[in-house]
C-alpha positions as CSV (number, residue, x, y, z in Angstrom):
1,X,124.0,136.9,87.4
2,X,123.2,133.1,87.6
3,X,123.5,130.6,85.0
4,X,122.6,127.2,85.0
5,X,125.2,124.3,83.4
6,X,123.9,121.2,81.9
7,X,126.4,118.6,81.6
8,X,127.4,114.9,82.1
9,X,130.4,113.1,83.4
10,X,131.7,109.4,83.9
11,X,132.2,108.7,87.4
12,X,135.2,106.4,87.1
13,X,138.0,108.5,88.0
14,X,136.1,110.3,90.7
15,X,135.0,110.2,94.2
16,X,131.7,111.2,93.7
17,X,129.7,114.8,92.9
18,X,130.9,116.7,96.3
19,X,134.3,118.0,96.7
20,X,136.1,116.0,98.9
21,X,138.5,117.1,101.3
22,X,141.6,114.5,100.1
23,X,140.2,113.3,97.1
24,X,139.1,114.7,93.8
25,X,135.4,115.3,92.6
26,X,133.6,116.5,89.5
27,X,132.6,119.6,91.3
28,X,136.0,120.6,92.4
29,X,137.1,119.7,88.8
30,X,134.8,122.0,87.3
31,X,135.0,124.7,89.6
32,X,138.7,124.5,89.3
33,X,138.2,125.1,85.2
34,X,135.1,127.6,85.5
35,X,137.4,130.2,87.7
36,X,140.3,129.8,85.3
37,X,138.4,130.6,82.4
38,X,136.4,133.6,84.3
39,X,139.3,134.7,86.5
40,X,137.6,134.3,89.0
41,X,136.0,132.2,92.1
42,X,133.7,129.7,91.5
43,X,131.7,127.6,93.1
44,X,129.2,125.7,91.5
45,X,125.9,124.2,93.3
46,X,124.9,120.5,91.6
47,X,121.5,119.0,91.8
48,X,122.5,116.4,93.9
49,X,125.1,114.2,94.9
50,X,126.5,111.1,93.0
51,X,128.6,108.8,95.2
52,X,132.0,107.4,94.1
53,X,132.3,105.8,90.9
54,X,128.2,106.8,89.8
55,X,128.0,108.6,86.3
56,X,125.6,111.0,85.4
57,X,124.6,111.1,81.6
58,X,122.7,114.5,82.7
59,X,123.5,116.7,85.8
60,X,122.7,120.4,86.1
61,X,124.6,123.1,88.6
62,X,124.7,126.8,88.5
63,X,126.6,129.4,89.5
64,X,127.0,133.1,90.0
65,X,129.4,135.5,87.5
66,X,129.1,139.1,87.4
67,X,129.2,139.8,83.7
68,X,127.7,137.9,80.5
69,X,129.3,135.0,79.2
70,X,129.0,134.2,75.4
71,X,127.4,131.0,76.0
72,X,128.6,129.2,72.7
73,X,132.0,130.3,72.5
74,X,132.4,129.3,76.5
75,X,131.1,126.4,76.3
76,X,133.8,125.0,73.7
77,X,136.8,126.5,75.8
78,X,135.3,124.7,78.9
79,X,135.2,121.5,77.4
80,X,138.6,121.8,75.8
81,X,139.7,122.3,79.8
82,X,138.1,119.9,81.3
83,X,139.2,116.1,81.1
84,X,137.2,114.0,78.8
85,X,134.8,112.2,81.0
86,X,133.6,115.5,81.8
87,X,131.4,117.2,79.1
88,X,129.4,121.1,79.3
89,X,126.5,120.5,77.0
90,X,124.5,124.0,77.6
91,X,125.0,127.6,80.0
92,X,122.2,129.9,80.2
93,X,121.3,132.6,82.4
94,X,118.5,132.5,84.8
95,X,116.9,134.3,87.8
96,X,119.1,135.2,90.3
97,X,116.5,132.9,92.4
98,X,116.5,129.9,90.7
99,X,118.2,127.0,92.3
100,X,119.5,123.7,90.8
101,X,119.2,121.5,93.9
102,X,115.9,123.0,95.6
103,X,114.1,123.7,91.9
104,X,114.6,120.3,90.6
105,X,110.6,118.3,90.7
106,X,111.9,115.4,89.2
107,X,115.7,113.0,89.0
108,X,115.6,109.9,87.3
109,X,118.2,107.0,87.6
110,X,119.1,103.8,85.9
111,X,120.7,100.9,87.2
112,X,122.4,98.8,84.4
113,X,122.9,94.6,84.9
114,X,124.5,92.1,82.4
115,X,124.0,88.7,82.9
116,X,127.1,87.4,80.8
117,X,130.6,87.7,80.8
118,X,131.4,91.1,78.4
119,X,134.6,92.9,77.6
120,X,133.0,96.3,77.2
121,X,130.7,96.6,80.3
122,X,132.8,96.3,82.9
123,X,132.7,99.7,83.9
124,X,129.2,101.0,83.1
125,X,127.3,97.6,84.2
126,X,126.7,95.4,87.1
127,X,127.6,91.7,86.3
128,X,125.5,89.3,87.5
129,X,125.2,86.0,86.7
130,X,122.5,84.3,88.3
131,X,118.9,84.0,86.8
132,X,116.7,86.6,87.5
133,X,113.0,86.8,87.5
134,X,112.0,89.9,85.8
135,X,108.5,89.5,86.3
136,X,108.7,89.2,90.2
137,X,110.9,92.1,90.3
138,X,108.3,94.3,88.3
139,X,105.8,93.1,91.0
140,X,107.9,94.3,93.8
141,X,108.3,97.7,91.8
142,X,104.7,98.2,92.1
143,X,105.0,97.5,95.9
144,X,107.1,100.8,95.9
145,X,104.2,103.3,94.9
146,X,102.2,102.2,98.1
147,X,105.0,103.9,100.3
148,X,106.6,106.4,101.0
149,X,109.1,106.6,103.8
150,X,112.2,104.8,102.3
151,X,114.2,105.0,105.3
152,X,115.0,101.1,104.8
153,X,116.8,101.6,101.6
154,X,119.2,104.8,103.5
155,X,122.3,104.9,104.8
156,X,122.8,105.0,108.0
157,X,123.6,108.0,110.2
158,X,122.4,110.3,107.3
159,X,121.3,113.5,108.3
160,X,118.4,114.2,106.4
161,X,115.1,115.7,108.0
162,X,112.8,113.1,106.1
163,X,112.9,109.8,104.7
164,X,110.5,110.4,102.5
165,X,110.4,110.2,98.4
166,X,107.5,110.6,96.1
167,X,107.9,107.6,93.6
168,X,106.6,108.7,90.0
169,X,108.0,105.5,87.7
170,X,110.1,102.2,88.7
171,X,110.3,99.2,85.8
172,X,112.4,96.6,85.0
173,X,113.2,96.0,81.3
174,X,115.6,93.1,79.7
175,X,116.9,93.2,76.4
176,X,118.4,89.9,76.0
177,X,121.9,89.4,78.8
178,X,121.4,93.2,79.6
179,X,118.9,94.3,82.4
180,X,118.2,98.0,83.1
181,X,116.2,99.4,85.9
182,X,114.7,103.1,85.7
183,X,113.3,104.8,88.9
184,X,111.9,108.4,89.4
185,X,111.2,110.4,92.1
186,X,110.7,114.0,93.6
187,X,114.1,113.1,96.0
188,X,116.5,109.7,97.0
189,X,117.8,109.6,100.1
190,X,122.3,108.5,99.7
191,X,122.3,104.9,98.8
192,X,118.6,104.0,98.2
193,X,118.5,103.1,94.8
194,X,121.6,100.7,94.9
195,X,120.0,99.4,98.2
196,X,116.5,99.1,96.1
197,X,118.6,97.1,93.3
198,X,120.2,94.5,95.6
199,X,116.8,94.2,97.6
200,X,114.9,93.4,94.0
201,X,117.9,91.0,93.3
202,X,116.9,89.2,96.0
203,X,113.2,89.1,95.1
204,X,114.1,88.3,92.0
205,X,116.7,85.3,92.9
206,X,113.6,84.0,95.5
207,X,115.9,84.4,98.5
208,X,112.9,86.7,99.7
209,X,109.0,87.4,98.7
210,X,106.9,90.4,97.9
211,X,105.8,90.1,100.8
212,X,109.2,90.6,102.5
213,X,110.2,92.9,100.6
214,X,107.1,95.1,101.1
215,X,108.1,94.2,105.1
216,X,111.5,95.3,105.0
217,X,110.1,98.9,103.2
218,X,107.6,99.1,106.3
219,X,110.5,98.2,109.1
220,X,112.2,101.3,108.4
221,X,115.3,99.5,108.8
222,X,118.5,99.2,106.6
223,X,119.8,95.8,108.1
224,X,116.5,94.1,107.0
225,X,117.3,95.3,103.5
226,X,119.4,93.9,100.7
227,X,123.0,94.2,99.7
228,X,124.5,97.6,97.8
229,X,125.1,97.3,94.5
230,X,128.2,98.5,93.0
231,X,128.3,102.3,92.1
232,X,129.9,101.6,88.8
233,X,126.4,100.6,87.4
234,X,124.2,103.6,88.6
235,X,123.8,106.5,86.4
236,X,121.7,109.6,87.0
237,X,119.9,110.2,83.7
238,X,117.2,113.2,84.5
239,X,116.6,116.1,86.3
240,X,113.7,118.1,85.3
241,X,112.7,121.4,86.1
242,X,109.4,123.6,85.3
243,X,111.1,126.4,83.9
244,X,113.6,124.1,81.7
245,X,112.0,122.1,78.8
């Protein structure tokens, strides 16, 4: 039987979604708790992969087990096992077919920016402190719906059959020193929306136009883009499916 985990974590203290041959990962932490509990192997398939230090406020994986598992009364051992940046929100069975990487039609992300000194956002937000022209950056968000091949905002030596991402949503929104970008798509290629943010920082610092920016997106080339963000203020905050409301 297959059953589907919804869950979120804080990225911190780990190197990323994907186990990691010398280093530890949210998947090989849960796995490690899931075949205690069940007594047996587990290996559980995310819906993508966060890099080092990225948190995800909602991430679904599922798994095969051969008998039923009493979904309430698992769920509170599983989260007494894991660590406490790790949380198990819901487990249900589904179709032996169903698939939480290839099945997912939508992942959303935020990127998170204060532009002040402050003691309590150093791990969950970018700091940065020059000004920043929202309006210019919501223009070059725009510029992002007329594409489609985001190969400029990749890393390098990927090996991914397509660089290209259907863009449903990307906005810019201040609430007084705190900035937060949202972006949705069908897919993201590893790295493109921290490569996205420090290419819109530039927009928005005039170091480059929209007009530059919408030619770096047409080069097709990463060096043409801007800087990486740091991880530490990228979450993933959606995946949707059609069969999970």
């Amino acid at each position: 039987m297959r059953y589907f985990i919804e869950l979120a974590y804080k990225g911190t203290n780990y190197h990323g979604w994907q186990i990691q041959p010398d280093a530890i990962s949210v998947q090989e932490t849960i796995n490690k708790a899931l075949s205690i509990l069940l007594n047996s192997t587990i290996d559980i398939v995310g819906a993508g992969r966060t890099d080092t230090g990225v948190h995800a406020k909602q991430m679904f994986a599922h798994f095969d087990y051969e008998n039923e598992i009493d979904s309430h009364q698992f769920i509170h051992k599983l989260n007494s096992f894991l660590p406490k940046d790790i949380v198990i929100y819901t487990i249900h069975k589904v179709s032996n077919e169903s698939h939480a990487r290839f099945d997912a039609t939508k992942r959303t992300y935020q990127y998170h920016i204060h532009t002040k000194k402050d003691a309590f956002d150093n791990e969950g937000s970018y700091q940065f402190n020059l000004p920043l022209n929202l309006d210019k950056m919501n223009k070059a968000c725009s510029i992002l719906f007329k594409h489609n091949d985001f190969e400029c905002f990749s890393k390098v030596n990927t090996d991914v059959r397509t660089f290209n991402c259907a863009i449903f949503e990307a906005n810019w929104k201040r609430n007084e020193n705190k900035l937060v970008f949202t972006i949705s798509a069908d897919r993201f290629l590893r790295n493109m929306v921290r490569a996205i943010v420090g290419t819109m920082i530039s927009v928005g610092t005039d170091k480059i136009s929209l007009t530059d920016f919408e030619k770096i997106i047409e080069s097709k080339d990463r060096s043409q883009a801007g800087f990486s963000v740091p991880a530490h203020g990228l979450y993933l905050t959606k995946i949707e499916y059609e069969y999970i409301k």
